[in-house]
LUMSE-98529 format. One line per field, with one value per residue: residue number from 1; x, y, z of N, C-alpha, C in turn. Coordinates in steps of 0.2 Angstrom, whole numbers, plus 2048, in hexadecimal, padded with zeros to 3 digits. Layout:
! residues N
seq = [NUM/...]
nu = [X/...]
nv = [Y/...]
nw = [Z/...]
cau = [X/...]
cav = [Y/...]
caw = [Z/...]
cu = [X/...]
cv = [Y/...]
cw = [Z/...]
//
This chain:
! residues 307
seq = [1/2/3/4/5/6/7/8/9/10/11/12/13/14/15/16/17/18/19/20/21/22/23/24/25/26/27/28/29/30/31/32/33/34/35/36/37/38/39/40/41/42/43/44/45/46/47/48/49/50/51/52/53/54/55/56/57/58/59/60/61/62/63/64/65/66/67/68/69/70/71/72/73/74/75/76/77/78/79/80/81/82/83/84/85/86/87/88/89/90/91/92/93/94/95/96/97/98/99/100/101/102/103/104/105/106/107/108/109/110/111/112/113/114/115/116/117/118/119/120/121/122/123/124/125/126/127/128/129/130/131/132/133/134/135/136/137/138/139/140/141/142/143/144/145/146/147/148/149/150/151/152/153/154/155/156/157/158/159/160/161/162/163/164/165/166/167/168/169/170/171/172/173/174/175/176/177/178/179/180/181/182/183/184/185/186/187/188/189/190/191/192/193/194/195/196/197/198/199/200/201/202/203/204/205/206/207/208/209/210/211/212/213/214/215/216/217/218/219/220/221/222/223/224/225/226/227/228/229/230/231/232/233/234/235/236/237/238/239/240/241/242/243/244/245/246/247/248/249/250/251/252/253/254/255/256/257/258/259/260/261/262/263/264/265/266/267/268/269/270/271/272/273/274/275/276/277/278/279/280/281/282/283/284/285/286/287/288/289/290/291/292/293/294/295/296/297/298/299/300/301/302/303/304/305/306/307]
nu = [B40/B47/B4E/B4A/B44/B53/B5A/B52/B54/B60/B61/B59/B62/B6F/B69/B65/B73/B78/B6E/B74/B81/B80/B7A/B83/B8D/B8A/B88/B95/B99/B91/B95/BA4/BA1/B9A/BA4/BAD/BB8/BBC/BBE/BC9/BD6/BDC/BE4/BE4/BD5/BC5/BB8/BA6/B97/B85/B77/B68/B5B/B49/B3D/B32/B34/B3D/B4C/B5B/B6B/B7A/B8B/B99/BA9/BBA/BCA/BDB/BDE/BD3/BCC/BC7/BBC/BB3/BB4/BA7/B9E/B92/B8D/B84/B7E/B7D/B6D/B68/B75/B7F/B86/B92/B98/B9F/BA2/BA4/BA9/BB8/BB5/BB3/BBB/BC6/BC3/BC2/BCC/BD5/BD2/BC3/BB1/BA8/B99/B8C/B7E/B75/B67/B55/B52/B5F/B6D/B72/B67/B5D/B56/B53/B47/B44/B40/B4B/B51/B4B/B42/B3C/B38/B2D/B24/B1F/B29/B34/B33/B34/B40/B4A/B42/B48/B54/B57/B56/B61/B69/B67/B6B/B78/B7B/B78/B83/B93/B9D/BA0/BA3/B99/B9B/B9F/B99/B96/B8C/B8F/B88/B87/B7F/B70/B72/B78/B70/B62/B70/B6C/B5F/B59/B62/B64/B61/B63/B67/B70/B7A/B8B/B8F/B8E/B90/B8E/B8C/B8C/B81/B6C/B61/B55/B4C/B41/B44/B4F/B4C/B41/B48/B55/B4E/B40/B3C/B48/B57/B54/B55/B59/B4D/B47/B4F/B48/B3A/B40/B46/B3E/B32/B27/B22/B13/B0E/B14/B13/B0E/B19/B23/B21/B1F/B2D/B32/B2F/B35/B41/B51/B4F/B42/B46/B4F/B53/B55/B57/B61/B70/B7B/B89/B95/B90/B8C/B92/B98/B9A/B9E/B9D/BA1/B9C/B91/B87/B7B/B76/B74/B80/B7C/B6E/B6C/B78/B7E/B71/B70/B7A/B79/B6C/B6F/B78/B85/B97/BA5/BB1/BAB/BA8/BAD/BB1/BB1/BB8/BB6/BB0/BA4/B97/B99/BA7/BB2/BC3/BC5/BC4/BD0/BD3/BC7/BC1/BCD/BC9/BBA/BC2/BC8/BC0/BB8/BC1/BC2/BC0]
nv = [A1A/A17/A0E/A02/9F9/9F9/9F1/9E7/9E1/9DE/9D2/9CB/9C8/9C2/9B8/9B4/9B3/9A6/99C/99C/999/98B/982/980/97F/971/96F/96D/963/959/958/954/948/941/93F/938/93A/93D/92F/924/91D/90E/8FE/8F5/8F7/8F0/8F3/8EE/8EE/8EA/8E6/8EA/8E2/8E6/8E3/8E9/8E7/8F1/8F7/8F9/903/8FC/8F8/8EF/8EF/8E9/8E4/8DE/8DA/8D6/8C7/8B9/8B1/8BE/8CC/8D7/8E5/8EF/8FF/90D/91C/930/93A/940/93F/932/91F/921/92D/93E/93F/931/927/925/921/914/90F/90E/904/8FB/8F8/8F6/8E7/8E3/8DF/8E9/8EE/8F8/903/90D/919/916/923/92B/92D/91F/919/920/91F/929/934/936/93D/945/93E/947/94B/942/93F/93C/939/929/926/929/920/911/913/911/903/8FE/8F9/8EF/8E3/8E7/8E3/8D7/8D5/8D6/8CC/8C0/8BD/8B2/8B7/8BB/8BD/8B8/8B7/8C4/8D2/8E2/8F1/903/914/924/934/931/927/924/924/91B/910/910/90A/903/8FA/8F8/8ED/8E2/8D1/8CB/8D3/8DB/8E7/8F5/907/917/928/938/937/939/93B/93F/93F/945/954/957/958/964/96D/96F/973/976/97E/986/992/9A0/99C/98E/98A/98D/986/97A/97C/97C/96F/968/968/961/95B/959/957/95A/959/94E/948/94A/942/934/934/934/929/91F/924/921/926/91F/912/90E/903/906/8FC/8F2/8EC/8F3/8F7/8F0/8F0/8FE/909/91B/92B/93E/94F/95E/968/968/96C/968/95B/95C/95C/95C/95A/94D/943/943/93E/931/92B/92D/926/918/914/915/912/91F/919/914/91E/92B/93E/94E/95D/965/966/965/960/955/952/95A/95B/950/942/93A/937/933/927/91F/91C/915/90A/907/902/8F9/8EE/8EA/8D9]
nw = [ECC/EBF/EBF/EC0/EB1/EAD/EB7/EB5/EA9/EA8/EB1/EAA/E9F/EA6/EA9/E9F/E97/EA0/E9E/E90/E91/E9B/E8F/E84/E89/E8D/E7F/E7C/E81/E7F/E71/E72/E79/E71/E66/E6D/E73/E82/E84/E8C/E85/E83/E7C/E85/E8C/E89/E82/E7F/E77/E7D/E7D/E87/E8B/E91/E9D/E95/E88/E83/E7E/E84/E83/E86/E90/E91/E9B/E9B/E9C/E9B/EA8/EAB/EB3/EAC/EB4/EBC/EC7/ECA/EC4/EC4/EBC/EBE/EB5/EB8/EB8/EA7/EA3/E9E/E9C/E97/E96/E97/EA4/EAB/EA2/EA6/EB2/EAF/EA9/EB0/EBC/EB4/EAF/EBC/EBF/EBC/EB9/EB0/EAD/EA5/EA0/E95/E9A/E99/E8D/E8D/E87/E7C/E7D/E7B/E6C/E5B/E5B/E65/E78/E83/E91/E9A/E95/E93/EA1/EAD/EBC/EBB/EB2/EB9/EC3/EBA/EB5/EC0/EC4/EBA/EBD/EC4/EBA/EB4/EBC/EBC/EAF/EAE/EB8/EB2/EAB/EA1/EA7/EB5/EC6/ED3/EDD/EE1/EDE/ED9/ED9/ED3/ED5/ECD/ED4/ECC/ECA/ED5/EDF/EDC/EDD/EEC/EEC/EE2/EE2/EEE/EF8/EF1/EF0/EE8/EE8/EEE/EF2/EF1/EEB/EED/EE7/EE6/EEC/EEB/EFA/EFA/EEC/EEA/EF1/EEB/EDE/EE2/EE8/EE2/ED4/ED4/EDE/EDE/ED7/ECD/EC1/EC1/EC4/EB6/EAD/EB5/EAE/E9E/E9D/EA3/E9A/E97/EA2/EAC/EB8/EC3/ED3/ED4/ECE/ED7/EE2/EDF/ED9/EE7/EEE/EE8/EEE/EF6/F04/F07/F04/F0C/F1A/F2B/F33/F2D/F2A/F24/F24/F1D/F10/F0A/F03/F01/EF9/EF6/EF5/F01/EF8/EF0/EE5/EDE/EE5/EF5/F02/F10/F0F/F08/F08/F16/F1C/F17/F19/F26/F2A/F26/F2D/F2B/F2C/F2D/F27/F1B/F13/F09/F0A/F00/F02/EF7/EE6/EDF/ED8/ECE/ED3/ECF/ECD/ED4/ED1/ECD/EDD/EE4/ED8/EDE/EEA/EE9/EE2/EEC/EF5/EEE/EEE/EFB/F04]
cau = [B3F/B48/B54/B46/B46/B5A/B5C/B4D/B56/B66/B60/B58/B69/B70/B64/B68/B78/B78/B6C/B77/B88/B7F/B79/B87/B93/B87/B88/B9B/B9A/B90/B9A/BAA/BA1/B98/BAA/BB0/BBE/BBD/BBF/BCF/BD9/BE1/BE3/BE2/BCF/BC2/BB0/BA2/B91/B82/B71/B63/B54/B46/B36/B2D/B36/B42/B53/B5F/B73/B80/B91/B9C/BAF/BBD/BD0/BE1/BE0/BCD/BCB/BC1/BB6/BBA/BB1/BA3/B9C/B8D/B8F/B7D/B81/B77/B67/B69/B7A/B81/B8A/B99/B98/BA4/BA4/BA3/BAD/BBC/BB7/BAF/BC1/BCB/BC1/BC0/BD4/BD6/BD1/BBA/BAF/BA2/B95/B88/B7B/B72/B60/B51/B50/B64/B73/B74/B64/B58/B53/B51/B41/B3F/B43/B51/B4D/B47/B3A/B34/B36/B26/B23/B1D/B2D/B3A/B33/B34/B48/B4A/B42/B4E/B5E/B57/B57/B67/B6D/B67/B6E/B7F/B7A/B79/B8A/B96/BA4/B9E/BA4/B93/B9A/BA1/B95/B93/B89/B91/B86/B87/B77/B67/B74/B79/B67/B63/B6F/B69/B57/B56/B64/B67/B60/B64/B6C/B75/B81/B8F/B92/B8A/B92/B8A/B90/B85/B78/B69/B5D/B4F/B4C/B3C/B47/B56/B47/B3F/B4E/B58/B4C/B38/B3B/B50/B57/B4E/B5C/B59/B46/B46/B52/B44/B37/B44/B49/B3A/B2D/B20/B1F/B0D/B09/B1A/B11/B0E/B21/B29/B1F/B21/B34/B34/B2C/B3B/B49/B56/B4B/B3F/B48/B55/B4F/B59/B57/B64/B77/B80/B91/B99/B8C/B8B/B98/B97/BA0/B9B/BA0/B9D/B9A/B8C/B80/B75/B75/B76/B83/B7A/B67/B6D/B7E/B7E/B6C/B6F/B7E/B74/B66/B71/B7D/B8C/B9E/BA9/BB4/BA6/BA5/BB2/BAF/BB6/BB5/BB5/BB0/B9D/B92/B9D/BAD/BB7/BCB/BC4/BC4/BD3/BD1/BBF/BC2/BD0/BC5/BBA/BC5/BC9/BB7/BB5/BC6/BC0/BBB]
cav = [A13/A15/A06/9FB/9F7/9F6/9EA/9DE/9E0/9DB/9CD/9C7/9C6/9BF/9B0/9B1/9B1/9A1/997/999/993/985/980/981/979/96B/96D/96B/95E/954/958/951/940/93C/93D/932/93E/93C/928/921/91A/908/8F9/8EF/8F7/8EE/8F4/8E9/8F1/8E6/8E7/8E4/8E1/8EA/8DE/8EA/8E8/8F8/8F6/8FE/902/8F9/8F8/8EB/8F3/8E4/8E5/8D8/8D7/8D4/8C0/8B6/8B3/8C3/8CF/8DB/8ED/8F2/906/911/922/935/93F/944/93C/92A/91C/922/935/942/93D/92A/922/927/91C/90E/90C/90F/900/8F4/8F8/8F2/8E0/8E1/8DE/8F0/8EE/8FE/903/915/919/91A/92A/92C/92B/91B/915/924/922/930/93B/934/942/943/93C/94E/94E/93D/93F/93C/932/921/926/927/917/90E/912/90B/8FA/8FB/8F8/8E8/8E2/8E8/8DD/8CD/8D2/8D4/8C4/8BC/8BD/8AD/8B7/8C0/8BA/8B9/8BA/8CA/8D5/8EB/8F8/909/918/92C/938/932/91F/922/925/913/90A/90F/90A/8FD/8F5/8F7/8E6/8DB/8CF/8C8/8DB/8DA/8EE/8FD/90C/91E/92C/93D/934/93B/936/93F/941/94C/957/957/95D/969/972/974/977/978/983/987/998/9A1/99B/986/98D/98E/981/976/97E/97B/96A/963/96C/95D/95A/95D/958/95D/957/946/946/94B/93E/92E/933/935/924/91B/925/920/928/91A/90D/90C/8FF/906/8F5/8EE/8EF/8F9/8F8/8ED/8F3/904/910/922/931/944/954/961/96E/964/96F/961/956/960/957/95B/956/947/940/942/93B/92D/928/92C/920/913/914/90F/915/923/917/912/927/932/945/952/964/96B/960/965/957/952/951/95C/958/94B/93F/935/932/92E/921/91A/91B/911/905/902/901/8F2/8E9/8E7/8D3]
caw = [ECA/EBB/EBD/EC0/EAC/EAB/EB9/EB2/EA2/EAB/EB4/EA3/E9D/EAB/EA9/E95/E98/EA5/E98/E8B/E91/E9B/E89/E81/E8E/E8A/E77/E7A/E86/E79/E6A/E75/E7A/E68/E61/E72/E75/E86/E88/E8F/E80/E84/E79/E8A/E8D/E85/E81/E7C/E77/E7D/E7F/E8C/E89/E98/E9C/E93/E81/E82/E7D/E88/E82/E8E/E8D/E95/E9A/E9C/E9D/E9B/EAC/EAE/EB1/EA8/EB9/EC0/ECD/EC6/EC5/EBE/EBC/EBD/EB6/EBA/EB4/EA4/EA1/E97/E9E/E93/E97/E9A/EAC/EAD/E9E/EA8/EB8/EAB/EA7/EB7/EBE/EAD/EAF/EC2/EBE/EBE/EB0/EAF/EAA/EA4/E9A/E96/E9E/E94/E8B/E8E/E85/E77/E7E/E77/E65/E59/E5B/E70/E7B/E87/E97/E9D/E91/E95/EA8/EB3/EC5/EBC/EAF/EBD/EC6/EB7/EB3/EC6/EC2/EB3/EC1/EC3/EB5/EB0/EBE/EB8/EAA/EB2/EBA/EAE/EA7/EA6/EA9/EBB/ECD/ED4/EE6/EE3/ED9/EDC/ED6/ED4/ECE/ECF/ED2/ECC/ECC/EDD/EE2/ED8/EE1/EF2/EEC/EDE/EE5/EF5/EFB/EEC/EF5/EE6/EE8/EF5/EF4/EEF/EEB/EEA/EE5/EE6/EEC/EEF/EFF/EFA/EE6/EEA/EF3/EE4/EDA/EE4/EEB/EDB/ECE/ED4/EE4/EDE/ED4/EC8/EBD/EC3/EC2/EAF/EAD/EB3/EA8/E9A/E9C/EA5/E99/E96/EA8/EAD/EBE/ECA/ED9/ED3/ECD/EDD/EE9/EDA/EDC/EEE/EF0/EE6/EF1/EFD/F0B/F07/F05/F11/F1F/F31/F37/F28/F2D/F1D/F24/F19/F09/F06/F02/EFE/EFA/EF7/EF5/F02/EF5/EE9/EE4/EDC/EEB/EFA/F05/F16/F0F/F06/F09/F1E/F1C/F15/F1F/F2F/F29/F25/F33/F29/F31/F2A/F21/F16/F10/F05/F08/EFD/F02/EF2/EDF/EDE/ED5/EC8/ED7/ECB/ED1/EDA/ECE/ED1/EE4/EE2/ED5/EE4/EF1/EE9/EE1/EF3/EF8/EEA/EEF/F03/F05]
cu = [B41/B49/B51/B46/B4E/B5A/B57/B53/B5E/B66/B5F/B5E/B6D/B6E/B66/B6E/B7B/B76/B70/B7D/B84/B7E/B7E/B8E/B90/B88/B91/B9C/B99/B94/BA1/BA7/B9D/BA0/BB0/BB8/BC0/BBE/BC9/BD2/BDD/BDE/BE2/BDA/BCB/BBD/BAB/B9D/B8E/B7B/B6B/B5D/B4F/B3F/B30/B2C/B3B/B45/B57/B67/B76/B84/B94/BA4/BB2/BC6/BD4/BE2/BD8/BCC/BC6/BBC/BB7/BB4/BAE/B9F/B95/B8B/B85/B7E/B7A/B73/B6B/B71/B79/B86/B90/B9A/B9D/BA8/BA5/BA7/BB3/BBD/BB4/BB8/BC7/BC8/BC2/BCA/BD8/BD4/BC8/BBA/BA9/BA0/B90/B85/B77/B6A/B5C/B52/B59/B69/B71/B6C/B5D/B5B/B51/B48/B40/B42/B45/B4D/B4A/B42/B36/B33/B2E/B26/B25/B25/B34/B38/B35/B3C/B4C/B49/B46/B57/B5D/B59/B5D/B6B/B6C/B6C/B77/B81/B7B/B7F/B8C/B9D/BA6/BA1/B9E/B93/B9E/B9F/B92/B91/B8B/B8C/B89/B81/B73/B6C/B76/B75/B65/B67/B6F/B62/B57/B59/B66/B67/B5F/B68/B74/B7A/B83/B90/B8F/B8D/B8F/B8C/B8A/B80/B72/B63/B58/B4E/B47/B41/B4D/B51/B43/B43/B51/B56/B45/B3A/B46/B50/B52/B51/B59/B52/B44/B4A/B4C/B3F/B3A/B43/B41/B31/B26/B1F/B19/B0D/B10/B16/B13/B15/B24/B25/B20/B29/B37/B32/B31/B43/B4D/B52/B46/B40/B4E/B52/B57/B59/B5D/B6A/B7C/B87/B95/B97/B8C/B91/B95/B9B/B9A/B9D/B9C/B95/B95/B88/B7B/B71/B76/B79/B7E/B73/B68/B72/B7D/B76/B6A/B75/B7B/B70/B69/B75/B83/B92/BA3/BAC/BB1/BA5/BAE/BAD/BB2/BB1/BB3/BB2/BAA/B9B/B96/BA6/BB3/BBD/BC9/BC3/BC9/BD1/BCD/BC0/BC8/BCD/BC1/BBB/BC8/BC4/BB7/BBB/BC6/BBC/BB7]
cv = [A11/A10/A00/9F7/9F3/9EF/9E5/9DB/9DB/9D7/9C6/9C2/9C4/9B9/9AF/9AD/9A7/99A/994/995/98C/980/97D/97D/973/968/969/963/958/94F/953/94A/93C/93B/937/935/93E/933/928/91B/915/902/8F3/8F3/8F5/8EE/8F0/8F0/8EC/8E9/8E6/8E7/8E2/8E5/8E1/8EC/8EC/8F5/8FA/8FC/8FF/8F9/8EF/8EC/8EB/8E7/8DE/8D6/8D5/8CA/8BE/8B4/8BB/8C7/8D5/8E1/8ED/8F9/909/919/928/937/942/945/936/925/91E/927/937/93E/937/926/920/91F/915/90B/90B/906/8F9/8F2/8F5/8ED/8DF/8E2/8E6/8ED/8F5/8FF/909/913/919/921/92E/92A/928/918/91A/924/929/931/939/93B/93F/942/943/94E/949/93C/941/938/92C/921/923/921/911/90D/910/904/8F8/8F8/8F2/8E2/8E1/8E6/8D7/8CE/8D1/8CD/8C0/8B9/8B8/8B1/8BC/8BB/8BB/8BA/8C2/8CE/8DF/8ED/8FE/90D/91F/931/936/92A/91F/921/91D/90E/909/90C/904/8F8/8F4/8F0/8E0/8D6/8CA/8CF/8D9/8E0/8F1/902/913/924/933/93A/936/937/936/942/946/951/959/95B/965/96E/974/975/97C/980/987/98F/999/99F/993/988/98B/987/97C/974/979/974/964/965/968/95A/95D/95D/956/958/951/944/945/944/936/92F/933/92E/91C/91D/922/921/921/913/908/908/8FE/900/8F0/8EF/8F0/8F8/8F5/8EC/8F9/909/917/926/938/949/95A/966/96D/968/96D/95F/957/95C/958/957/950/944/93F/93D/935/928/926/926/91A/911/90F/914/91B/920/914/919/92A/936/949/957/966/967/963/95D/953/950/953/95E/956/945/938/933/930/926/91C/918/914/909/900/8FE/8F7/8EB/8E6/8E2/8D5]
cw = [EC3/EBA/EBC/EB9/EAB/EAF/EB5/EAC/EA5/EAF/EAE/EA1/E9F/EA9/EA2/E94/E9A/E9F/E91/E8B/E95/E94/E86/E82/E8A/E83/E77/E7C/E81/E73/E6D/E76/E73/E65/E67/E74/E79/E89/E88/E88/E81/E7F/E80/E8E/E89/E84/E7D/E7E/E78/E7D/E83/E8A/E91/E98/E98/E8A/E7F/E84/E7E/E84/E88/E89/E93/E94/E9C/E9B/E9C/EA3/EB0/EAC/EAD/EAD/EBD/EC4/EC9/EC8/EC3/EC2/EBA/EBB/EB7/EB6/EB0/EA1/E9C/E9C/E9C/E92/E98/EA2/EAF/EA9/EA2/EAF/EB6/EAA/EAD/EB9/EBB/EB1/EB6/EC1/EC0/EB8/EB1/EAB/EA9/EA0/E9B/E96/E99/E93/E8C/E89/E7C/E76/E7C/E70/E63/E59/E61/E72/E7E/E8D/E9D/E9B/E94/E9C/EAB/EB8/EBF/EB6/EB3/EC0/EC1/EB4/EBA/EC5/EBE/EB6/EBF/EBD/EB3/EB6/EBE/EB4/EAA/EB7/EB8/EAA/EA8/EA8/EB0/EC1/ECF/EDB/EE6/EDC/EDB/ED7/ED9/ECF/ED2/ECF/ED3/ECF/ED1/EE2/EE0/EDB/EEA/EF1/EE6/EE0/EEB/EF9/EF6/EEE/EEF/EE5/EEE/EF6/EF0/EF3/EE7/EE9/EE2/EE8/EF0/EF5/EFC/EF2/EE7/EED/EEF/EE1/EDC/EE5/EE6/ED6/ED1/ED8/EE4/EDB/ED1/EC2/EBA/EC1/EBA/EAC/EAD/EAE/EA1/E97/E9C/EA1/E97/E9C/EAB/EB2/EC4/ECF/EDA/ED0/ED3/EE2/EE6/EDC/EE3/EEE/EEC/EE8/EF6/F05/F0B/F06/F09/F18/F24/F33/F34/F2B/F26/F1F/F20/F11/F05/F08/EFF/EFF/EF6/EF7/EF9/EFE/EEF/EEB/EE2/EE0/EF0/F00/F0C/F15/F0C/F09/F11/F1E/F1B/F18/F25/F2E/F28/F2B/F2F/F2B/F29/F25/F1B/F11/F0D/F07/F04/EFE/EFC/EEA/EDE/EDB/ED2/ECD/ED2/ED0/ED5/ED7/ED0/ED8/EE5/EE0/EDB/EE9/EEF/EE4/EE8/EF7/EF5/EEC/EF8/F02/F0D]
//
């Protein structure tokens, strides 16, 4: 029974290991997007910072992305990005600018507790996560479609919502049936958030295990989280009676270990019954659709250019 120590110890370390470069990755990630090192550098992209204002006083970041070949009335995005990201991340500057640069005006702005839009001494949106927390960053879609509504320089018969993850989840659910949106496009999107939660953290490795510990450590009452978030998911909002075919686009990677393609992606297609050419698959990309980046962004710049 000696080894029984060594392995613990080397299990330990294993997990030490794992915590530390997760961290670290992150710290790099950070340090790269505070200095913007990852934006797309043209004199013909043009960034506006705005701000919205939430019915209940909180002042959210937005951006507003535009190009030389975006009209003055021109056809309009408004961009949701993931848990624990930024409108203007690693992962998302990239297709903020790909689209502005096709001829649409983006619109986006970072979540409570995220990015631009957390103040110094708030926690990140991990800390301030609860049920009545996440319901409350869903009624914020709204909003941030009026306010994209509002604009004089929108086409208002041709208006989508693109997000990724928690935003693809969002615009299955806040906007699904907004009827001033002509297309919605999701991207990871989960059916069932309680089931995101349970499967990769609560009931996930002992690795995701600690991770949620970690991240989600002022979370008191799990229970009452997972059934608050279930009751603002895709599972629940999807109305089989609705006809999606010419609304909802989605794409996915088999291999997302996030967003598990079979419990979410197939689930969400089935329930909606929208046809194959409404869907990208990529075998390979995990969450983030690493080298899958360009055809993505094609796919749905074709998605957005179908009257």
């Amino acid at each position: 029974m000696s080894w029984l120590p060594f392995a613990g110890g080397l299990l330990s370390g294993i997990i030490l290991e794992k915590l530390q470069k997760y961290f670290l990755r992150g710290k790099r990630l950070r340090t790269l997007e505070k200095k913007e090192l990852h934006w797309i550098r043209s004199s013909q992209i043009n960034r506006e910072n705005e701000i919205i204002t939430m019915p209940d006083g909180k002042k959210l970041q937005a951006y507003i992305y535009s190009s030389d070949l975006t009209p003055e009335i021109a056809p309009s995005v408004l961009f949701l990005h993931g848990f624990g990201g930024f409108a203007q991340d690693f992962n998302f500057e990239g297709l903020l600018s790909s689209i502005c640069l096709a001829g649409y005006r983006v619109f986006a702005y970072d979540f409570r507790s995220s990015g631009n839009s957390r103040k110094k001494g708030e926690p990140s949106i991990f800390g301030a996560a609860n049920g009545d927390f996440i319901q409350l960053i869903f009624k914020d879609v709204v909003t941030a479609i009026d306010w994209m509504y509002q604009h004089e320089g929108i086409d208002k018969a041709n208006l989508s919502v693109i997000g990724g993850s928690l935003g693809g989840g969002m615009v299955l659910s806040s906007a699904l049936h907004d009827e001033r949106i002509k297309k919605l496009i999701g991207f990871c999107a989960p059916y069932d958030f309680s089931d995101v939660f349970r499967d990769g953290f609560i009931e996930g490795s002992i690795i995701n295990r600690l991770y949620f510990k970690i991240l989600f450590k002022k979370l008191t009452d799990v229970e009452d989280f997972l059934l608050k978030v279930h009751d603002i998911s895709p599972i629940v909002k999807i109305d089989e009676n609705f006809n999606y075919e010419n609304r909802v686009f989605l794409a996915h990677s088999r291999n997302d270990d996030v967003i598990a393609f079979e419990k979410h992606f197939l689930k969400n297609v089935e329930k909606m019954k929208i046809p194959t050419r409404n869907t990208i698959i990529f075998d390979k990309g995990g969450h983030e659709f690493t080298g899958n980046s360009a055809p993505l962004i094609a796919r749905i710049l074709y998605w957005l250019g179908i009257s």
